[in-house]
C-alpha positions as a Python dict, from the first residue, in 0.01 Angstrom:
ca = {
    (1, 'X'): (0, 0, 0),
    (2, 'X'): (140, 295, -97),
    (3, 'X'): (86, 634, 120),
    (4, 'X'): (8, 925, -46),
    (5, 'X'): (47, 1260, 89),
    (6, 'X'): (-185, 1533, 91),
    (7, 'X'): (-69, 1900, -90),
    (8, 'X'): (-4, 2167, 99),
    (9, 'X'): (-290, 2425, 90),
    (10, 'X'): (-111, 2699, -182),
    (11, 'X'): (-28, 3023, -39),
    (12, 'X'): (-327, 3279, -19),
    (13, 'X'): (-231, 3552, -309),
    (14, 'X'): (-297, 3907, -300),
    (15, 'X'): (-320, 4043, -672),
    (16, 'X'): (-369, 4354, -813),
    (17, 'X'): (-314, 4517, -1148),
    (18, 'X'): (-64, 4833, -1260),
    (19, 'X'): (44, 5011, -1545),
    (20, 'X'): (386, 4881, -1462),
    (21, 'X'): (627, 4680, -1229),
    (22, 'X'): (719, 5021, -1089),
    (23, 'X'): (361, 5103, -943),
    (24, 'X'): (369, 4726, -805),
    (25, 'X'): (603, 4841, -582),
    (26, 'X'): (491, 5135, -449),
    (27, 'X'): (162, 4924, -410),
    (28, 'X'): (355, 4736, -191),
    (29, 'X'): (530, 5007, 27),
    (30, 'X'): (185, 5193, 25),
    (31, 'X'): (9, 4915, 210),
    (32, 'X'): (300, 4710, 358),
    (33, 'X'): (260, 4431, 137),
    (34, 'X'): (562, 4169, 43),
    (35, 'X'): (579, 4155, -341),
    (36, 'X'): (581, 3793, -460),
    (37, 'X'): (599, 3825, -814),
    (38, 'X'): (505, 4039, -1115),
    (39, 'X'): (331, 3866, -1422),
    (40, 'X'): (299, 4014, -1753),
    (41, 'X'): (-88, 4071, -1891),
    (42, 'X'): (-211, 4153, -2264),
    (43, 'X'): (-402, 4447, -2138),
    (44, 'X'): (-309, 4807, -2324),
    (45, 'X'): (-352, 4989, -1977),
    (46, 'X'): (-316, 4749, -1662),
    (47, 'X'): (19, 4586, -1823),
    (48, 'X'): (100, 4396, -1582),
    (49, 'X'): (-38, 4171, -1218),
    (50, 'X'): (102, 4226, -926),
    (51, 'X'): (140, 3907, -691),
    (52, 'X'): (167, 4017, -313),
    (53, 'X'): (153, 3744, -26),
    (54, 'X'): (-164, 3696, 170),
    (55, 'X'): (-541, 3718, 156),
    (56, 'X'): (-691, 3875, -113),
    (57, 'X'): (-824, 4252, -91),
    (58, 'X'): (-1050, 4511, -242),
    (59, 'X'): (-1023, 4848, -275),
    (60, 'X'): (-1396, 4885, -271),
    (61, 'X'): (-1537, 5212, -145),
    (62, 'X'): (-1751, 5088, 140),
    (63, 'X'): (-1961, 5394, 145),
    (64, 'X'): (-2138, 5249, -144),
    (65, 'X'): (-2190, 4923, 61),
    (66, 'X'): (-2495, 4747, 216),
    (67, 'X'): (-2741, 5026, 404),
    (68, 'X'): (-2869, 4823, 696),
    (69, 'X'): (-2821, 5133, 926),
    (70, 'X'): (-3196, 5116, 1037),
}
């Protein structure tokens, strides 16, 4: 019988996109993010993806949210 071993779970990955690597990394120092990687895209504008470590995030304005304030 042969054992087989489970996967780790992958890494949680933060991604955003930028008009260039440069902007990934003031993404980065803006929010305290650790870059993981930068990946090309075949977008015009938003050039390239940037990879960060962790949970994924939004930068949703949540003013415009849910209105369950009664």
């Amino acid at each position: 019988m042969t054992n087989l071993v489970e996967p780790e779970p992958s890494e949680p990955e933060n991604i955003h996109s930028a008009t260039d690597p440069e902007k990934c990394r003031d993404m980065g120092r803006k929010y305290r993010w650790r870059l993981k990687r930068i990946e090309q895209t075949s977008d015009r504008i938003l050039k390239v993806n940037c990879v960060f470590y962790g949970e994924q995030t939004s930068f949703e304005d949540s003013r415009f949210g849910d209105t369950d304030d009664e």
